[in-house]
Backbone as CSV, one residue per row, in Angstrom:
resi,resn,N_x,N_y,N_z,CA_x,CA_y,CA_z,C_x,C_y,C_z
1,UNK,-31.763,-6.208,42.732,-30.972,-7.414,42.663,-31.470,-8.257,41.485
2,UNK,-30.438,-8.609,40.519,-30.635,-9.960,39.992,-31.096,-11.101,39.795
3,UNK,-31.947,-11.717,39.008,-31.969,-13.324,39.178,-31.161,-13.761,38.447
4,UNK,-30.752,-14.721,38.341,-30.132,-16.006,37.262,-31.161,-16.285,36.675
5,UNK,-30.898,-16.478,34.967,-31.520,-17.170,34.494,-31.208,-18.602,34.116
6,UNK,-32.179,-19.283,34.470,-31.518,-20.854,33.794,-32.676,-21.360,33.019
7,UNK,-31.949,-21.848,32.191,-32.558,-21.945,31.098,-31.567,-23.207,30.045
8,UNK,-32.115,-24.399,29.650,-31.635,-24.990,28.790,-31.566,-24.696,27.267
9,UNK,-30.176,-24.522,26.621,-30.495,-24.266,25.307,-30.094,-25.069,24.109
10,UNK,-30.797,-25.705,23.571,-30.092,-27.546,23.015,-28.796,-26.717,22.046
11,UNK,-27.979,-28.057,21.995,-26.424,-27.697,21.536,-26.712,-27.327,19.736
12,UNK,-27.428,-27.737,19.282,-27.520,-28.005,18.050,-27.649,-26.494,17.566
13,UNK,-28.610,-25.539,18.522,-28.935,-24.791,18.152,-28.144,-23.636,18.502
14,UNK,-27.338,-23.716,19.387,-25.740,-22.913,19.656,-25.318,-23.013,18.730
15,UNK,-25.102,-23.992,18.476,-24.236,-24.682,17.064,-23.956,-23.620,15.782
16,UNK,-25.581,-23.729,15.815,-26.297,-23.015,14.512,-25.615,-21.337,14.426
17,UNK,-26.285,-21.032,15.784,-26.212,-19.090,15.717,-24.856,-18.895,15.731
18,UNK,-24.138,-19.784,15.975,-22.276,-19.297,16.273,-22.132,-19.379,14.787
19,UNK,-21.977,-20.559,14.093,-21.481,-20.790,12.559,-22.482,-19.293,12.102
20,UNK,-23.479,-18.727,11.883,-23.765,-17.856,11.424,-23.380,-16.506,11.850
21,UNK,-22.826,-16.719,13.355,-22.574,-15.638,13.811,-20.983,-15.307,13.136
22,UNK,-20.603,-16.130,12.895,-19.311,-16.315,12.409,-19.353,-15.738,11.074
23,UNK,-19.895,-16.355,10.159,-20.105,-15.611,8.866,-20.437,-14.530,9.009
24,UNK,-21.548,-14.133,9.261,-21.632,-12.320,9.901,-20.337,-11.867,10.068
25,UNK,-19.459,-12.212,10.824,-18.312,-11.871,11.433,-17.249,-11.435,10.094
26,UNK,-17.372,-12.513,9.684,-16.384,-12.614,8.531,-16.843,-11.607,7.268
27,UNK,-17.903,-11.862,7.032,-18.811,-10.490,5.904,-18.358,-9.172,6.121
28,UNK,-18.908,-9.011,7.498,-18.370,-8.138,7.881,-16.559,-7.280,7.998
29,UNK,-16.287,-8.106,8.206,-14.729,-7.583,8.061,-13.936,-7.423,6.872
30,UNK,-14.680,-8.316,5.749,-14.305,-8.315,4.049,-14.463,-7.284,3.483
31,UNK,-15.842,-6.901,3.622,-16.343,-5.846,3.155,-16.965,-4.441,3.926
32,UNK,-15.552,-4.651,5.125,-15.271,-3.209,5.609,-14.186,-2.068,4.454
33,UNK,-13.722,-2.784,3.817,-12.678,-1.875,3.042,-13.750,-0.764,1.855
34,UNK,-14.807,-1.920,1.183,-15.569,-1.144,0.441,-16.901,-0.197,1.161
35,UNK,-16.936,-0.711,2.682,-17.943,0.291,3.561,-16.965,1.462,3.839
36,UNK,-15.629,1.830,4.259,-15.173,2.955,4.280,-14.969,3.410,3.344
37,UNK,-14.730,2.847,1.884,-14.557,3.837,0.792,-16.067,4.467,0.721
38,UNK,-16.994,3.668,0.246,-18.534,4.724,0.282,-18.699,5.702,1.368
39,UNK,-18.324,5.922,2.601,-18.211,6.548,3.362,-17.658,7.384,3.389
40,UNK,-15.941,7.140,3.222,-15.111,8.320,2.911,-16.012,9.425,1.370
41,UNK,-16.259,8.906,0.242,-16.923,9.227,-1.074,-17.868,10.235,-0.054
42,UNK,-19.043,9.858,0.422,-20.014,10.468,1.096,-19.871,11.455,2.360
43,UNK,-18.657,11.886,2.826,-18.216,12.606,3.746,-17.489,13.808,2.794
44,UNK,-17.216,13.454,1.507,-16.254,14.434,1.033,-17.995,14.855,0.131
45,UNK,-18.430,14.408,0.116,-19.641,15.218,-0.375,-20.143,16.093,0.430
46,UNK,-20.201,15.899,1.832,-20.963,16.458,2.636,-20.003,17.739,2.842
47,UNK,-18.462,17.715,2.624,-17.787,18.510,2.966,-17.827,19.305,2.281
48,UNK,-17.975,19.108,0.732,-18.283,20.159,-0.180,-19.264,20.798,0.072
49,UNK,-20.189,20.266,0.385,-22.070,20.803,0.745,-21.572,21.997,1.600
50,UNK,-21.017,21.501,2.885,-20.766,22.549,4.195,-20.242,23.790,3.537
51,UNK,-18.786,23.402,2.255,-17.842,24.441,1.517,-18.695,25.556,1.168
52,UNK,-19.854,24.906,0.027,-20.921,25.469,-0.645,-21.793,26.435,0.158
53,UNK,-22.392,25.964,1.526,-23.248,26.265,2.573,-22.606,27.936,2.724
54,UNK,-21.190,28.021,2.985,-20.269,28.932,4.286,-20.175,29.869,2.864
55,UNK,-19.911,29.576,1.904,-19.463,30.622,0.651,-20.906,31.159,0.370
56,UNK,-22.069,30.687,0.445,-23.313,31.162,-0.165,-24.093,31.990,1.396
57,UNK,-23.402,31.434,2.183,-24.058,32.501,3.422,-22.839,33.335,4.172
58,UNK,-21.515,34.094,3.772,-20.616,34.813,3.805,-20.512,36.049,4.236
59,UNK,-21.948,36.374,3.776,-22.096,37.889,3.877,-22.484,37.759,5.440
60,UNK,-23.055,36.884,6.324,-23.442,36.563,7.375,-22.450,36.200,8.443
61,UNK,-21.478,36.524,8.223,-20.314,35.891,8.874,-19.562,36.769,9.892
62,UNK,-18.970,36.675,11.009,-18.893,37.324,12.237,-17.274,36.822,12.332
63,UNK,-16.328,37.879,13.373,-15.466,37.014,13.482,-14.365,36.554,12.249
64,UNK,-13.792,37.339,11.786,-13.406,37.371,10.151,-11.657,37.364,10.698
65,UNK,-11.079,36.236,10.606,-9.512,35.699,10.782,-8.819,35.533,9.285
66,UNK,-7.824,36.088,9.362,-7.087,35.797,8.264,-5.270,35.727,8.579
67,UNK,-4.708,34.789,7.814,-3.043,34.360,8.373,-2.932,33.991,6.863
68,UNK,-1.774,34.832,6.433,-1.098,35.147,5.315,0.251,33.852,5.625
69,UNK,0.764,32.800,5.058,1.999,32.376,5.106,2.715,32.553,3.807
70,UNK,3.690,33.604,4.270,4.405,33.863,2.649,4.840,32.622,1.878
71,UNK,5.748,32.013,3.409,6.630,30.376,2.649,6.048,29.537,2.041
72,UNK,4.773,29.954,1.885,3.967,28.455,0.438,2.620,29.611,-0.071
73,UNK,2.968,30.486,0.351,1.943,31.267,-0.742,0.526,30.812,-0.443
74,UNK,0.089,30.587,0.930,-1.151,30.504,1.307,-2.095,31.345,2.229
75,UNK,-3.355,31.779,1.703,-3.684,32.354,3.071,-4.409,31.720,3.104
76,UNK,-5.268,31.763,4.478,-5.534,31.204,5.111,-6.846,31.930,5.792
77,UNK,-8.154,31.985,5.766,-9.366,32.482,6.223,-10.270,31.570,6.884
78,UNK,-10.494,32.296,8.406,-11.096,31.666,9.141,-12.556,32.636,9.835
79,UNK,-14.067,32.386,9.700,-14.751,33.178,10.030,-15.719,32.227,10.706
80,UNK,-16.836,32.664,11.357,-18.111,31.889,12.397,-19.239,32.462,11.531
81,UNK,-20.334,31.609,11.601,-21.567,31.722,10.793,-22.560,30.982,11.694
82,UNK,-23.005,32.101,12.744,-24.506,31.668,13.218,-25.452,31.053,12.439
83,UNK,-25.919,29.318,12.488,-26.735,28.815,11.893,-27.879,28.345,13.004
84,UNK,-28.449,27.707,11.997,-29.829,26.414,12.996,-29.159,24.945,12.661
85,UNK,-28.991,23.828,13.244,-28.503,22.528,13.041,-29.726,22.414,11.784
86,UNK,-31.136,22.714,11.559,-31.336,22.374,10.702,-31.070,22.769,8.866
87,UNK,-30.053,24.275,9.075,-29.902,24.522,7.805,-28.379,24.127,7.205
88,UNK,-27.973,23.193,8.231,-26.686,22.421,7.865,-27.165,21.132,7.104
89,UNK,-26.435,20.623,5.860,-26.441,19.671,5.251,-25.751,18.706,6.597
90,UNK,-26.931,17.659,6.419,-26.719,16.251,7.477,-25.297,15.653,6.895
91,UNK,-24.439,15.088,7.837,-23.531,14.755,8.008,-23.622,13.170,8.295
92,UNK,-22.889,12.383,7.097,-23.167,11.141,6.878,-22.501,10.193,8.166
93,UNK,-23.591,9.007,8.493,-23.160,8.360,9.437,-22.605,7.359,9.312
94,UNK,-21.865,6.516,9.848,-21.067,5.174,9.893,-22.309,4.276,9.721
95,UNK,-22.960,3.279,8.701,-23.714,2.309,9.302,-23.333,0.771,9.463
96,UNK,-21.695,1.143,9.685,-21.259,-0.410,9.921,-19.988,-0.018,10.801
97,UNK,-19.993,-0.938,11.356,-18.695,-1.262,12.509,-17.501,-1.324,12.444
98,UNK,-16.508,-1.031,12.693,-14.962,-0.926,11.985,-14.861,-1.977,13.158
99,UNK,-14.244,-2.829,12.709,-13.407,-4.040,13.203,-11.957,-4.323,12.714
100,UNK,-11.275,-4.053,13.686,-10.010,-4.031,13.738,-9.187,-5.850,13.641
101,UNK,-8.035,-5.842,13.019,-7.986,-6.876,12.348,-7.631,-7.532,13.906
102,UNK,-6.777,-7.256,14.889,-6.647,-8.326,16.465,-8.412,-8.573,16.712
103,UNK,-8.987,-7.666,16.542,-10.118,-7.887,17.777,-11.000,-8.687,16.563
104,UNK,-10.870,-9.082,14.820,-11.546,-9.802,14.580,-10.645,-11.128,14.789
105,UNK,-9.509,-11.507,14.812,-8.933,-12.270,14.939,-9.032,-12.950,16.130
106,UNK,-9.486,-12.465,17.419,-9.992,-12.585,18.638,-11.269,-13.366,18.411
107,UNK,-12.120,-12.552,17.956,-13.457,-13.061,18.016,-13.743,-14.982,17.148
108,UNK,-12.837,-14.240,16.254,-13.195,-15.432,14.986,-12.417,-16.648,15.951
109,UNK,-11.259,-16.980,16.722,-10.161,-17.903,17.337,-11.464,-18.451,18.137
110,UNK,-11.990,-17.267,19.129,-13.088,-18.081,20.222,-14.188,-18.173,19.859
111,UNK,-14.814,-18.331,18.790,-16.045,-18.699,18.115,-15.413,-19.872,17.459
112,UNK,-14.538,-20.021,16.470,-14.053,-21.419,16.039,-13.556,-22.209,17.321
113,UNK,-13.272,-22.031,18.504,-12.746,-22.897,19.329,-13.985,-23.439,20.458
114,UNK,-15.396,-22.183,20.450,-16.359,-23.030,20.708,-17.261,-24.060,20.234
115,UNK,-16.831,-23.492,18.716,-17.630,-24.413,17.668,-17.093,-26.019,17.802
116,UNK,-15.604,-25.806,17.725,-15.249,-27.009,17.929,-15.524,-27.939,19.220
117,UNK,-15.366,-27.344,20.234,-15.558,-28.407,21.490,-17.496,-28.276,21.378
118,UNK,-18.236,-27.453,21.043,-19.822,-27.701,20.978,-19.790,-29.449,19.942
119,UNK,-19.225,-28.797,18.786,-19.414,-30.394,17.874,-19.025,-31.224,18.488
120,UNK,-18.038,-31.188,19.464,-17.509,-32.773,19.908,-18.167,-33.213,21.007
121,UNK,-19.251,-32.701,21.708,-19.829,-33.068,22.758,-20.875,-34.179,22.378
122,UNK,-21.215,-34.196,23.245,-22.686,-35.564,23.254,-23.932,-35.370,24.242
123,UNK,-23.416,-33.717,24.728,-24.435,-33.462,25.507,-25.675,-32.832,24.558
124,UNK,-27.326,-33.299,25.272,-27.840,-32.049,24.382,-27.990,-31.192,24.930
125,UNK,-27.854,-30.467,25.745,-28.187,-28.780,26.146,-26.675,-28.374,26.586
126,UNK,-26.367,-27.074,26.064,-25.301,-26.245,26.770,-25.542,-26.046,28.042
127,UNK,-24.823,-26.216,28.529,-24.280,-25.650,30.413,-24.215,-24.120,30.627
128,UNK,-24.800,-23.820,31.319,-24.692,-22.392,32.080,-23.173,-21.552,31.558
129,UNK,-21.930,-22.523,32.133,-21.006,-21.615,32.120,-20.386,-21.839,30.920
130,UNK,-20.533,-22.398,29.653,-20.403,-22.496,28.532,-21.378,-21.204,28.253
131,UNK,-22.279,-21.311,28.073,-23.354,-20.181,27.416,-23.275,-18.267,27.598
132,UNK,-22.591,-18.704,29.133,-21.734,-17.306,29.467,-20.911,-16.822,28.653
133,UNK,-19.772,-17.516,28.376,-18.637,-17.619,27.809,-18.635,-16.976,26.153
134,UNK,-19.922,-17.735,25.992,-20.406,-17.619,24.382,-21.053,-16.646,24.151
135,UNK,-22.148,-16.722,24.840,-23.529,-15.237,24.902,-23.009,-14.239,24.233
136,UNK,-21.934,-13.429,24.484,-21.411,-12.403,23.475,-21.213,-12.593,22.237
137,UNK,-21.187,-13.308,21.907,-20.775,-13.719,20.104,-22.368,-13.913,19.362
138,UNK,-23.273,-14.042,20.273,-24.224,-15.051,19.889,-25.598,-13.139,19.355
């Protein structure tokens, strides 16, 4: 079971982590367009790597599929290559968050709409069920 925590946390300093949390917010979503292009760039590298990997270890290959389509003059080769995860070129990871334009538009509406009623108060400590409300952003 649970306790509650209670705990006073002066307004000023809500204040603070939201307006920054906010900018974070906003950084973030600007310069998601140039985090998926480096990403996309770095996935088509890795894809070549894998290309490179499967053509230089070929002779090793099990399971040998092939589908001829006359109507565009393609074939088409499909084979399996018993490896170790470690002799695969690492496969680049996401290191930022895709934020979708509703759910930043969400976030940013109720962070500016706590910011605003926090500034207009005269209390100094946030309230319990204010801090709930907020805690996620924070």
């Amino acid at each position: 079971m649970s306790r509650a925590i209670t705990v006073k946390v002066a307004t000023p300093k809500v204040i603070k982590a939201l307006e920054a949390r906010l900018a974070t917010l906003e950084k973030d979503y600007t310069s998601q367009e140039a985090n998926e292009a480096k990403h996309k760039k770095e996935h088509d590298a890795w894809k070549k790597q894998i290309q490179d990997f499967a053509i230089a270890n070929i002779k090793k290959a099990e399971n040998f599929r092939t589908n001829y389509r006359s109507w565009n003059n393609q074939l088409n080769i499909d084979f399996d290559l018993t490896v170790s995860e470690k002799d695969l070129p690492k496969e680049p990871e996401k290191d930022f968050e895709v934020i979708h334009q509703h759910t930043y538009r969400e976030m940013k509406e109720d962070i500016t709409n706590a910011l605003t009623i926090l500034k207009m108060t005269d209390e100094e400590t946030v309230n319990a069920s204010t801090m709930k409300q907020i805690a996620r952003y924070l």
